[in-house]
N, C-alpha and C positions, 0 to 999 in steps of 0.2 A: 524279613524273609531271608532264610538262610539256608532251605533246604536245597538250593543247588552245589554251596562248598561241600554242607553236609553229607550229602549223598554221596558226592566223589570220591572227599578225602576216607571219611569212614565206614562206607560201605565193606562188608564182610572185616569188618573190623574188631579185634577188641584191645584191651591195653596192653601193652607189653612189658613182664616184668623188670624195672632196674631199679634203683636205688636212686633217688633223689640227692643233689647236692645240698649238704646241712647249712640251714638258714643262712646264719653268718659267719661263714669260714674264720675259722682263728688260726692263726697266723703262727706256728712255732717260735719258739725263740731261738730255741737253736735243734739245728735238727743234726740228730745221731746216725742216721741213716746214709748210708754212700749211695751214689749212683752206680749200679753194678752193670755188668755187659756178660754175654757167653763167653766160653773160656776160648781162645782164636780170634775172635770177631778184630776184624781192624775199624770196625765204627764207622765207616762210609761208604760201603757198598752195601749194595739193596740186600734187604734180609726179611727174613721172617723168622721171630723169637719167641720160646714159649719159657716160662719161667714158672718154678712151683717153690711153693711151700709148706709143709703141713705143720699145723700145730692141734697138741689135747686142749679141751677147755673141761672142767670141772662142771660147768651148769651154763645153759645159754644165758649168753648175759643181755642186761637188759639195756646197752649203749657200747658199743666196739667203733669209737670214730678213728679214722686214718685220715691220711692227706697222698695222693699219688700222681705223679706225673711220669712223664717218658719222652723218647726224641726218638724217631719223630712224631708216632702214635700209640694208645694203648687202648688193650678191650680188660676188664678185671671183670676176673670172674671167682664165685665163695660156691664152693660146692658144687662147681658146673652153673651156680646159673649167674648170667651176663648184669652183672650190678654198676657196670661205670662204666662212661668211654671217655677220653680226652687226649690230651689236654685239648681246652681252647687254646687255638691259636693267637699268639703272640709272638716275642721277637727273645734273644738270648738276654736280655736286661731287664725281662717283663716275663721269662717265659712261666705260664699256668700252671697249676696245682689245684686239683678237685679235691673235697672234702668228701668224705661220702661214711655213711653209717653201716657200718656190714654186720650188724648185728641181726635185724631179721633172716640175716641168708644163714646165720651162726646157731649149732648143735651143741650139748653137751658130747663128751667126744674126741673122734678126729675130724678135723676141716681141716680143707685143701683153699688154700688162696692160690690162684692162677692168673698169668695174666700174657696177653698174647699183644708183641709190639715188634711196631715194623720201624723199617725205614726205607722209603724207597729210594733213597740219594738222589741218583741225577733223573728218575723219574716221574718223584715227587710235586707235586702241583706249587706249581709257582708263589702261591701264599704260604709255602712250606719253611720256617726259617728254623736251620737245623745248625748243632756243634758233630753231635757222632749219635751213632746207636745206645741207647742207655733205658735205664728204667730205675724209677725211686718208689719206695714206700715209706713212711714214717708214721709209728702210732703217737696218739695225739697226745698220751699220759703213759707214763710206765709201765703200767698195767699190759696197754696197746701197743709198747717198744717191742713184745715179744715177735709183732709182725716183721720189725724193720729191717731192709734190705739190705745186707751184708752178706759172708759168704756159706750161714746157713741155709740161703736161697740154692736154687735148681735149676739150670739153665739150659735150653738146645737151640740150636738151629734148627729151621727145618728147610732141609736142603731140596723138598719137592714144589714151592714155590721161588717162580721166577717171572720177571715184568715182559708184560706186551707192549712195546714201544709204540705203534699205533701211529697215528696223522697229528698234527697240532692240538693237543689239549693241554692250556695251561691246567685245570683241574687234574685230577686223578690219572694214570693210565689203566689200561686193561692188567690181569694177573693170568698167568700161565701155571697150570697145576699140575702135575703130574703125579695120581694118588700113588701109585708103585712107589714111590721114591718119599712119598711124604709120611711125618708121624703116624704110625698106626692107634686107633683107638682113642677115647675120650679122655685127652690130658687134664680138662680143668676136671675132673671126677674125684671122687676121695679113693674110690676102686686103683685108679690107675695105677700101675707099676713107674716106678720112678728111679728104682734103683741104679739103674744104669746112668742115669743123667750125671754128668760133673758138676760141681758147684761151681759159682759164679764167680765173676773177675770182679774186684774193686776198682772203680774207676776214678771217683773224686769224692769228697766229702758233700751229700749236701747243703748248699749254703741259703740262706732269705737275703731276699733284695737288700744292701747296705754291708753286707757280710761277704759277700761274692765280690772278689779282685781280681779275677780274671774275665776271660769273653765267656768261660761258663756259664750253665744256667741258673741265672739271678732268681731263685725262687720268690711267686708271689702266689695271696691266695686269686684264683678268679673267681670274677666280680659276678658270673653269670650262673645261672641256674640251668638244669642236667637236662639235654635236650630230648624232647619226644621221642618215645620209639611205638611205633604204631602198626599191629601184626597188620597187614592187609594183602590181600587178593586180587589177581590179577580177573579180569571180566571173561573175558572171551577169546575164542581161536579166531583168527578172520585168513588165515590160510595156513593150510596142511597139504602137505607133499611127500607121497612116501610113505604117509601112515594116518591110518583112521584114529584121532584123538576121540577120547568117551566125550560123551554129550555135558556132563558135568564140567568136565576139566577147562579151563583152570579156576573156575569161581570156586569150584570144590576139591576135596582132597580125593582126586581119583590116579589112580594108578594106568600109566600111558606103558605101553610094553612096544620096543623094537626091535624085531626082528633080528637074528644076524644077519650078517650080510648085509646091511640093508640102511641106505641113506635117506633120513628123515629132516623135514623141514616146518618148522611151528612157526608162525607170525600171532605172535598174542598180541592183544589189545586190553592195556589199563581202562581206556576210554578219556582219560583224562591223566595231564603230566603229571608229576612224580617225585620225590627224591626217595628212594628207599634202598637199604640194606638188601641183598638179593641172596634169598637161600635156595640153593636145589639138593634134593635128597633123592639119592639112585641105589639101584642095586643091580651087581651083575656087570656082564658087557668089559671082558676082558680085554684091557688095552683100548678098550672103544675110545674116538673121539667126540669131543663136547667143544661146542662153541655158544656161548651168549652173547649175542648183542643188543646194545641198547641203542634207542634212536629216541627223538621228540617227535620226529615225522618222517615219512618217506620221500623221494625225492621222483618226480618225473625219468620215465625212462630214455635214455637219450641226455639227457640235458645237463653232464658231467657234474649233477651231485649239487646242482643250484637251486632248477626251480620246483618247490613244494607242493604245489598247487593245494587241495582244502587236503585238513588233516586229518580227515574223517574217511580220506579214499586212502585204498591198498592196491586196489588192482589198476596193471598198467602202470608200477611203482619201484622202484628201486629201494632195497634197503641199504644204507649207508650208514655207520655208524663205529663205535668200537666197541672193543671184544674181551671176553673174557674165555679162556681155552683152560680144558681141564681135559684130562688120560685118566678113564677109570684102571682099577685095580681089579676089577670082580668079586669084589665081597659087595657083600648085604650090609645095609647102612650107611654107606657114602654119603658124606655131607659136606657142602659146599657155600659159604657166606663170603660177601664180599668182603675185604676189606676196610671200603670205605664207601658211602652210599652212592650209588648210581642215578641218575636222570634220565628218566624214560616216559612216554607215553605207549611206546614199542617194543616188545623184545620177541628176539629172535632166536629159535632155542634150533640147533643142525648139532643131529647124534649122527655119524657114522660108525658101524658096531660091527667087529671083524667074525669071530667066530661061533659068539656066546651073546644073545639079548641082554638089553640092558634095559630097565625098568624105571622110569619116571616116578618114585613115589610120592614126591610134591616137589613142588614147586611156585616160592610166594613171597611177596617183600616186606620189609618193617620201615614204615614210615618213617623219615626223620626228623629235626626242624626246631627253629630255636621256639620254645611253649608256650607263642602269644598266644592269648586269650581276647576273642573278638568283642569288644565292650559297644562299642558304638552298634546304636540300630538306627534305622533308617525304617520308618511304616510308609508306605505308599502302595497302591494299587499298580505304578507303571512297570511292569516286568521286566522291563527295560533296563530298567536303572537298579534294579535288584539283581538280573543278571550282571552286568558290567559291576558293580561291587564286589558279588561273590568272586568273578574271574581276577578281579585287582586284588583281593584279599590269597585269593591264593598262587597269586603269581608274587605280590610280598612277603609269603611264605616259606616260598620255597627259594625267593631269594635272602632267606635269612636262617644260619647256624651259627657258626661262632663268631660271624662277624655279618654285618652284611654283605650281598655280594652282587655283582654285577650279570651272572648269570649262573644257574648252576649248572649246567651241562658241556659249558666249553672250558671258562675262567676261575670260578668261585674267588672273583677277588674285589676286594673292599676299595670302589673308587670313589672319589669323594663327591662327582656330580652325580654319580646314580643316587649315593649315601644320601644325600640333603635331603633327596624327595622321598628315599624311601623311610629315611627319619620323621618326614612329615605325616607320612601314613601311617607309623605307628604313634603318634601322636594323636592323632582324630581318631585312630579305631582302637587302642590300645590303653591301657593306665599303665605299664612296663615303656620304662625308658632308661632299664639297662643296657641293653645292647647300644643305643644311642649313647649312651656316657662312656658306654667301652670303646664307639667309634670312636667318641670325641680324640679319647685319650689317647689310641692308637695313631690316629694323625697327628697330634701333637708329638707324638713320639720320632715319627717319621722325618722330623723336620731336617735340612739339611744344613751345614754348620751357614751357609749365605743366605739361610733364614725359610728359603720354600719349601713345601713339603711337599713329601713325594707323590704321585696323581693316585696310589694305590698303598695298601698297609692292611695287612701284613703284606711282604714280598720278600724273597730272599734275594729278586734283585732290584735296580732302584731306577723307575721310571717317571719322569716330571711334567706334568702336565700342569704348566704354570697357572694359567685361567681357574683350573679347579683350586687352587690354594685361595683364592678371592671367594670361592663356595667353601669352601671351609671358614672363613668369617660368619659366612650368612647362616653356615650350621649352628656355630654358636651364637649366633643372634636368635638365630631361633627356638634354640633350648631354652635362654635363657627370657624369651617373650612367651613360650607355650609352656614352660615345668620350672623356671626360676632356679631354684640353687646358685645365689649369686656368691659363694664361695667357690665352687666347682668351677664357674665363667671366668670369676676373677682370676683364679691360676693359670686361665688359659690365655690370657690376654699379654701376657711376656709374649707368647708364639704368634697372638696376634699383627702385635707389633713386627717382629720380627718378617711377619711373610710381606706388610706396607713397607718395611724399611727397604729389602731384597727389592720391591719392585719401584720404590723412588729414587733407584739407580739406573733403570732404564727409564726416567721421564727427562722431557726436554724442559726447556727452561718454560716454558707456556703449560710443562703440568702433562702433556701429552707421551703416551709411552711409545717408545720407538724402538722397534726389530724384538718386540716381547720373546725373551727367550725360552731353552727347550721347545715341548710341544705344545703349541700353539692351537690346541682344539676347542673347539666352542659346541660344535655338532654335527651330527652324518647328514648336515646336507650342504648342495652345492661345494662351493669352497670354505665352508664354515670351520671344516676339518683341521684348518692351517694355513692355509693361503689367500686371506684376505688383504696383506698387506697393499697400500699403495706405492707410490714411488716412493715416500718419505719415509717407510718403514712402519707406517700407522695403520693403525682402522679402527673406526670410531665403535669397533664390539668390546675390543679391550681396553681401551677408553673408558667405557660405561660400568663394562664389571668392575675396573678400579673403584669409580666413580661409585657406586653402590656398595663396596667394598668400606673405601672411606666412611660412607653416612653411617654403615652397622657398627663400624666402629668408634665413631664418634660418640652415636645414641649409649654404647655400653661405657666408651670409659669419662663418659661424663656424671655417669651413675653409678658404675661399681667401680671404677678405674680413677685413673689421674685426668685431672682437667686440665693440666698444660697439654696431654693429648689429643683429647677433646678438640680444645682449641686449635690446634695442629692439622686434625683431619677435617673441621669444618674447615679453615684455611683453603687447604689443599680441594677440598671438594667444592669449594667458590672457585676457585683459578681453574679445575677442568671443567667445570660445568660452561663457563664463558669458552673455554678452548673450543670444544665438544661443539657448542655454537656455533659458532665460528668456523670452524673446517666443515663441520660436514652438512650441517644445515641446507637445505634445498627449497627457497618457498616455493619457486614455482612448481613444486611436485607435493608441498608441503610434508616432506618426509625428512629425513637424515641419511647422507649416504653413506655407504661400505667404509671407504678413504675418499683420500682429495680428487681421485681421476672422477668422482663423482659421477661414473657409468654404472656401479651395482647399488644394488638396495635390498633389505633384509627385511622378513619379518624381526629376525631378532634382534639385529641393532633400535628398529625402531620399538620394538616391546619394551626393550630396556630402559630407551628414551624417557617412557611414560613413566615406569617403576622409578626412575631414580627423578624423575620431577621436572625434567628439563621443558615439556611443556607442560600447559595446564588449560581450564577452560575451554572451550569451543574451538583451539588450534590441538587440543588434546581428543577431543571428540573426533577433528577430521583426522589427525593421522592414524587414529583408530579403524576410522571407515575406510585406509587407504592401505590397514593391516588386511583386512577380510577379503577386499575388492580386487586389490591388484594382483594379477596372477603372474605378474613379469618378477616381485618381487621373489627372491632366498624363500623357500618355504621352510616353518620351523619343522623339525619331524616330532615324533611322538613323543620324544624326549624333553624340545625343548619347549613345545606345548604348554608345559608347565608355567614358564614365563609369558610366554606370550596370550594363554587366557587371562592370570591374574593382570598383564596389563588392558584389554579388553574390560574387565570389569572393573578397573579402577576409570577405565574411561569410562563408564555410565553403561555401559553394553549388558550387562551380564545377566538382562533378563532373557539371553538368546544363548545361556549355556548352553542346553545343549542341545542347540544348531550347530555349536561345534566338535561334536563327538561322532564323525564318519568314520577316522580311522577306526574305532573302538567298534562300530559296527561292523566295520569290513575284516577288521577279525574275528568277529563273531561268525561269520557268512562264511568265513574260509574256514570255522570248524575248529577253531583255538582255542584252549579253556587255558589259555595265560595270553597274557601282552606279549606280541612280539618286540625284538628289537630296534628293525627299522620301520619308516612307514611304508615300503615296498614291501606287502606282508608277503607277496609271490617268492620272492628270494630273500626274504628275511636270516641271516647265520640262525640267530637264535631267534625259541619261541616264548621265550621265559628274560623276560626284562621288567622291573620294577620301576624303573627308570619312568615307563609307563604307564603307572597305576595310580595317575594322580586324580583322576576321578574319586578314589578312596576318601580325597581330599576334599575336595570342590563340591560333594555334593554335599557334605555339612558347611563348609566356609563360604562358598556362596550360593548354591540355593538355600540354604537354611539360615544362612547368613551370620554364621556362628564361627568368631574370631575372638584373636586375645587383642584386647586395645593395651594393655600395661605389660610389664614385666612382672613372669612370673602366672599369665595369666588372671592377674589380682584385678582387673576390669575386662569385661567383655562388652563386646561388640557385636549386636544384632542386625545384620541388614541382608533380608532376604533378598534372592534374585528366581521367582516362583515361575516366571515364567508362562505357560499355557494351563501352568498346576493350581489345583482349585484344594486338593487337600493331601497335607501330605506334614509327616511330625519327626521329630529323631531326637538322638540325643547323644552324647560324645563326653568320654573321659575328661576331668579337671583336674586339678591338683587338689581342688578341695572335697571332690565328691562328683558332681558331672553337670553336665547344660542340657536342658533341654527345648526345644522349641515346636511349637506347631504352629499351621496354618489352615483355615477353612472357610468355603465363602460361603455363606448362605444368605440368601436373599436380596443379594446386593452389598451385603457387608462382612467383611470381613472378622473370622473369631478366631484371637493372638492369643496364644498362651507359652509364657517363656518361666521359666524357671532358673536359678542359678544358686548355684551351693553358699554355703554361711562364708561367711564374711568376705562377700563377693560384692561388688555390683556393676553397672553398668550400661548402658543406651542402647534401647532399638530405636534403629531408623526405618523411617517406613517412606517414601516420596519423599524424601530430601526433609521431613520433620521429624524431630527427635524426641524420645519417650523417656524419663529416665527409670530405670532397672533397678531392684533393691534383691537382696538376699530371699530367698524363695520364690514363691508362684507369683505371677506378675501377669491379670490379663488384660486384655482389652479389646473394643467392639471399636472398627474405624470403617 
């Protein structure tokens, strides 16, 4: 059941035309092409550039491939219509390069190649890693050289775009427009006048990664496919001030007219969050002012912009958010697109119009979004668990474009504790595990020369959140256990090493890590944040992730790696395992404590406890009862949830999933169509975290009971955790093809049907007895 994403995301929907990136990007060898700039431009102050080109062609042809990038962003557009946006983001040693076919958009003729790119310098979102203002094209054979960017190119400024500084957003900021001052008329057109424009500046030669000797940009192809653009419609008015909106508007294209004189106020409602491209089209309303803003939700009034309360109220609400400001011109036709996409469930449309109306002719967003495709189904009757899917699937959504990201409406930045889980979700619901391979890479790139790598990547600047560098091993244990590619792991395992080496200089001689450097985050609760330490400088949380660190690494370089390593990290992970013991152990609480003052206790120290093996048997079973029970203990939040059910269900629990999905509820109740960020969903920053969408996960890996036992997923592993459920089937992407499982009791007995792609196999367990599994349908009556 899917018609909940369905309805939201594509409602008043249809596809929006661009140009696909070609299959498998080829790579020039050497490219002819410079990177040009406006003729003035000093390359680091914010700008906006429009750049043309015309050339005849003799007969449309039937393949025109290019390769094009820019710094810090670009829109390409063939004949007016919008066929590329890029690059993906990268760093100046890795930066992207789209392929794209401009052949369908291509006439016999004149064509116009345009392409509109910015740079916002210091206002730029912090995953922004930028050298200066530039833009490249290169055709991909001689033929396609006629495109290449040199100073037969056309270049302007357009000096009526300027940034809105705005409150803390590492993502994007708002744009300031001023149509009086801005280009008149449709530059990407073949129509348009151009003669005025000066040709372009040479800036450097473009070079490919290995050919590039400077901090220039190291040209490569990207590895990802051309992200969704999705025309959509916003739903409804849910306040107007100032002016009677038509009854259609905004689900339809109705025409909203404002008075002069006359200050109007719109509160739209998506109905559900968002990333979208934001166009308004006006006419009229000399000099008038425009303001846009976007929000995820409203805020209580009174309550200095904190607390949310459900997302589904307006009244009685403060809008807070940022803004996009635009000065009409009063001409007919004014059009106005963002940037760069916006995050909204809210927008706030305020015309102030001086002496001449101004006319709304539409107004409506284009979806964005990197173009997973939802493989995994899930059949069940409980609406329940079809709801919370749909909201996890589209809160993974919309935390993934060119990288993943951490949120889209405050951050868009690629951390590597959010990355794990939301790499695991695209794992069970997905057969694309490109974006996962482009994480991979990007944090191995990140790495600092003392071996850690930074807590985020892309970034232009560099934050270390040491603990996440230990989830970066468990990243690659996990590719390399759910999608295999053991050449891909294997190159990774030099950084591997590198991040154990960095952190076996902060261990004591007992193996114990002491005053774990940078930041020290584990999770948003209690002091989870960084201030765990006891007197000694320890706490048995950073302890464990080494500890788990080691075993992932051990399991890989004993199999694709070096065995003296191998040997090395079991080593190492016997000597903390006994430390770990030892300090922090509590029988008479039978728990593990924080540190040695032996006054705090976690769910997550002891979650980890189980994961990494420290106890087992019926002393693993109590301090599972002592995870649920105790309420004095660290409570994990939503984030790190993630671990502390899989330890639950490796203690024997897990047929009580989901007795532990309240928060999940209690965002539902408050009116969410994404996971929020923290588990106080009342004051939540953000409503859109992935971080928390591991039910995506859980309901195939342990109610369904569908896991990879081998590397590579080359054995699977069956053991349901059904719970109160009496029937219910699914089935999840393979490397080979897919898994499938059901369950149904009738009569007293239960009717198993598992399936597994060729040359696969594997064990259900059912009550601690084991079945074995062979390639195809497998059933059985127990």
């Amino acid at each position: 059941m899917r018609a909940f994403f369905t309805l939201l995301l594509f409602a008043f929907s249809v596809q929006f035309a661009a140009a696909q990136t070609v299959g498998t990007p080829v790579a020039p060898k050497q490219w002819h092409a410079y990177w040009i700039a406006a003729q003035g431009d000093n390359g680091t102050s914010y700008g906006v550039f429009y750049f043309r080109k015309n050339i005849e062609l003799a007969s449309k042809p039937g393949s025109f491939i290019v390769h094009v990038s820019a710094d810090n962003r670009y829109k390409l557009y063939v004949n007016g219509k919008l066929v590329s946006l890029g690059p993906a983001r990268g760093d100046t040693y890795y930066w992207n390069y789209e392929t794209v076919d401009l052949a369908p958009y291509l006439s016999a003729g004149k064509n116009t190649i345009a392409a509109l790119v910015w740079n916002e310098a210091n206002y730029s979102p912090a995953a922004q890693i930028s050298v200066r203002t530039g833009f490249i094209l290169q055709g991909n054979s001689p033929a396609e050289e006629i495109l290449n960017t040199n100073d037969t190119w056309k270049g302007i400024r357009d000096i009526g775009h300027q940034p809105v500084p705005g409150y803390f957003f590492a993502a994007s900021k708002g744009e300031m427009v001023d149509l009086n001052r801005a280009v008149k008329g449709d530059w990407t057109a073949t129509s348009f006048d151009d003669t005025a424009w000066p040709c372009t500046s040479k800036l450097v030669d473009g070079r490919a990664k290995g050919t590039a000797w400077g901090i220039e940009w190291a040209l490569v192809p990207s590895s990802l496919p051309a992200r969704d653009m999705v025309y959509q419609r916003l739903v409804k008015v849910r306040r107007a001030v100032g002016i009677n909106a038509p009854a259609a508007f905004p689900a339809e294209k109705a025409p909203v007219t404002i008075p002069a004189n006359t200050l109007a106020t719109l509160i739209l409602d998506q109905t559900f969050l968002t990333n979208a491209y934001v166009t308004l089209n006006f006419s009229g309303g000399k000099d008038a002012g425009i303001s846009l803003g976007y929000a995820e939700s409203l805020y209580k009034k009174g309550s200095n912009g904190v607390i949310k309360g459900n997302r589904n109220d307006v009244d009685g609400k403060d809008f807070v958010a940022r803004i996009d400001s635009l000065t009409a011109d009063g001409s007919a036709g004014q059009s106005f697109t963002t940037l760069n996409f916006r995050t909204y469930r809210y927008i706030r449309l305020i015309v102030r119009t001086k002496d001449e109306p101004l006319v709304i002719d539409d107004l409506y967003g284009t979806f964005t979004g990197y173009p997973f495709k939802r493989t995994a189904v899930l059949n069940t009757d409980n609406t329940e668990m079809t709801k919370m899917l749909d909201i996890g699937w589209l809160t993974a959504r919309l935390n993934a474009w060119e990288t993943y990201t951490d949120c889209p409406y405050y951050e868009q930045l690629q951390y590597i504790g959010d990355t794990r889980i939301q790499a695991m979700v695209s794992y069970y619901n997905t057969s694309d595990d490109r974006l996962a391979r482009n994480a991979l890479n990007q944090m191995d790139h990140s790495r600092l020369p003392e071996g850690v790598t930074a807590s985020c990547y892309p970034s232009r600047g560099t934050q270390v959140i040491s603990p996440f560098s230990l989830w970066y091993i468990g990243m690659l244990h996990d590719y390399w256990m759910y999608r295999g590619d053991n050449e891909f792991i294997r190159n990774k395992l030099l950084g591997e090493r590198g991040v154990l080496d960095f952190f076996s200089k902060y261990q004591q001689a007992d193996g114990s890590l002491k005053d774990t450097p940078y930041w020290a985050f584990v999770d948003w609760a209690g002091n989870m944040a960084g201030g765990i330490n006891g007197k000694d400088g320890s706490a048995a949380i950073y302890d464990l992730q080494l500890l788990l660190a080691y075993q992932w690494a051990a399991d890989m370089e004993a199999k694709i790696g070096l065995a003296d390593y191998a040997k090395l990290y079991n080593q190492k992970a016997t000597q903390l395992k006994a430390t770990i013991q030892r300090k922090y152990w509590v029988a008479a609480k039978n728990l593990y404590a924080d540190n040695i003052g032996k006054r705090a206790y976690s769910q997550h120290a002891n979650s980890l406890a189980i994961l990494t093996g420290m106890v087992s048997g019926t002393t693993m079973q109590v301090v599972a009862n002592g995870l649920l029970k105790d309420t004095s203990l660290t409570q994990c939040s939503v984030y790190f949830k993630y671990y502390l059910n899989q330890a639950l269900v490796k203690a024997g629990l897990g047929n009580d999933y989901m007795n532990w999905l309240g928060i999940y509820r209690e965002n539902m109740a408050m009116g969410l169509t994404t996971w929020a960020e923290y588990s106080d969903v009342n004051t939540s920053r953000s409503d859109c975290h992935a971080w928390g969408a591991s039910p995506n996960i859980e309901f195939f890996r342990t109610v369904l009971g569908i896991d990879s036992d081998a590397p590579g997923f080359s054995k699977v592993k069956i053991e349901p955790h059904l719970g109160t459920l009496t029937n219910i089937s699914g089935d999840i992407p393979h490397p080979n093809g897919k898994v499938a499982a059901g369950y149904k009791l009738e009569n007293g007995k239960w009717k198993i049907n598992i399936s597994l792609p060729k040359a696969t196999t594997g064990i259900l367990v059912w009550k601690a007895k084991q079945y074995a599994l062979k390639a195809g349908n497998n059933a059985f009556v127990i």
